[in-house]
Each structure stands twice: as structure tokens, then as C-alpha cells.
N, C-alpha and C positions, 0 to 999 in steps of 0.2 A: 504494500500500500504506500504510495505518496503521499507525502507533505507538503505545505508549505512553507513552514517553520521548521528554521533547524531545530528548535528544544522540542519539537513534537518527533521530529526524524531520530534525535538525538534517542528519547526514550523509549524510541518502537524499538531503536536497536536494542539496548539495555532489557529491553523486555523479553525478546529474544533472545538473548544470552545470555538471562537467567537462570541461573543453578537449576534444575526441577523441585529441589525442597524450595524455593521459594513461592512456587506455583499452587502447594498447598492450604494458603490459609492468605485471605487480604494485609494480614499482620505481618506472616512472612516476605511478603513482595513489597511492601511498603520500607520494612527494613532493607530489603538488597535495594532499592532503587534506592534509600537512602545511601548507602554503601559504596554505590556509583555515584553520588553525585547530583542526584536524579528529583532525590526529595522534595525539590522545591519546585519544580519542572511539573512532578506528580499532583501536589496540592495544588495547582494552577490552574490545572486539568479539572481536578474533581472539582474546583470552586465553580468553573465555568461549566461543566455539565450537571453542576448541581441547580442550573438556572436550565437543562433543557425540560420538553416537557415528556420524555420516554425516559427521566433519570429514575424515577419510580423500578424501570425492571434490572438496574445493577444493585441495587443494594440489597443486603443479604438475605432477606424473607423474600425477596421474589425465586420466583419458578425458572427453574431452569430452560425451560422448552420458553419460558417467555423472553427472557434473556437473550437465549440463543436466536430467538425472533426477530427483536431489536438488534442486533448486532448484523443479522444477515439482511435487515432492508435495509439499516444503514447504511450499510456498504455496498448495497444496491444505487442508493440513491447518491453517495459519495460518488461511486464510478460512472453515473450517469450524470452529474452534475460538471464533472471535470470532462465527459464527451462534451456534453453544452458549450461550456465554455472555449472550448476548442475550436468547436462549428459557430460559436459568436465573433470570434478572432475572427476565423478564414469569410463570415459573410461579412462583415466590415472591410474587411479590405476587397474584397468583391464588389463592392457596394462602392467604394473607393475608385477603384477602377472603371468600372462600369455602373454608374448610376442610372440603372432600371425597375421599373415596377416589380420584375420578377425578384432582384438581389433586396430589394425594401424590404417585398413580402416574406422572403427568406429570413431576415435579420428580426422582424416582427413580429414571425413565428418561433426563432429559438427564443426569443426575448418570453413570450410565452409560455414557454415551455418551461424553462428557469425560471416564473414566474410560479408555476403552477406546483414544482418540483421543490420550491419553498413551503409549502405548506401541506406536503404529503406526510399523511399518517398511516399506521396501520388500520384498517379497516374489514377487519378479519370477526368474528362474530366468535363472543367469547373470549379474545385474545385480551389476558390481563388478569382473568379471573381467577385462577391460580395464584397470583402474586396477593389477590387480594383487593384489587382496581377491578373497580365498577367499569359494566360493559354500556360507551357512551350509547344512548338510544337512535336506533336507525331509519 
């Protein structure tokens, strides 16, 4: 996974070549990235996902299948946000070069689209229930 920040690059690494006893308990990983250097990098992280609104499925009473939920649209929606932005670059400069209704409409609809991909949630019936989060009504 990409970053864009070195201190997030920094501690993906660190998190990957973590001991495996530190993999076993939030306590034990908290100490090793302390250990590395990381500690402050970590509390930065968790202050600023402690303001998302999916922080609910990492902390420890949540359900694992919900967790693992949340991490794999995440990273859905990470990987498809950084295509966006990619295909936002190339129609601006498209748009740039050839200023037509077709490269507008182009620029217009990814703009859209990263519009729409800011405010995607899980929307799965029952997802949360487990953890103990009420199922919003549909």
C-alpha cells in the first residue's frame, strides 16, 4: 500500500517488520513501534482515526468479520480513490491541451466520482451488529 506521508510509509514499514510476539496483543505492538521510534507517528494515527466515522470496528469489542470489513473497503476505496486521482491529473491536462466538451465532460465526471467516493459507506445489512453498532435504517 502507498502513502503519502513519509511517517505513514515510515510505520507501514515498522509494522511489517515487527517481531510476531508483537502482533499478539494492541499492548505488545504499541510497545515495538514505541521501540522503533514509531510511538509518536502511532498516537497521531489513532488521534486522527479516532475522529473517522468506521473507528467504532478497530477497537477491541468489535467483531472481527466487522473489522476485517472495514479494512477491506477501505482499501477498496483507498485504491480506487488514488485510480481517480490519477484519471483527474491525465483529464486536466487533456483538457489542457484540447479544450472540448468531450475532455470537460470527462474531468466532470471523475470530479464526481471523487465526489461520490467521499462519502461511501458500508451499506451491507446487519454489518456492525456484532460489534454492537446499531444497523442504520434502510
Amino acid at each position: 500500500m502507498d502513502f503519502a506521508g513519509r511517517g505513514l510509509a515510515a510505520l507501514r514499514d515498522e509494522l511489517v517488520a515487527a517481531p510476531p510476539g508483537a502482533l499478539y496483543s494492541p499492548e505488545a505492538l504499541a510497545e515495538a513501534l514505541r521501540a522503533a521510534g514509531k510511538g509518536e507517528e502511532r498516537e497521531r494515527i489513532l488521534a486522527l482515526a479516532a475522529r473517522m466515522p468506521n473507528w467504532w470496528c478497530v477497537r477491541a469489542e468489535a467483531a472481527i468479520s466487522d473489522a476485517d470489513h472495514v479494512l477491506r473497503q477501505s482499501l477498496a476505496l483507498h485504491r480506487r480513490a488514488g485510480s481517480l486521482n490519477r484519471e483527474l491529473k491525465l483529464a486536466e491536462r487533456s483538457l489542457a491541451v484540447e479544450p472540448s466538451e468531450q475532455n470537460f465532460a470527462r474531468l466532470l465526471d471523475i470530479k464526481a466520482n471523487l465526489a461520490d467516493l467521499a462519502h461511501a459507506e458500508a451499506a451491507i445489512e446487519g454489518f456492525g451488529d456484532r460489534s454492537g453498532r446499531a444497523s442504520p435504517a434502510i
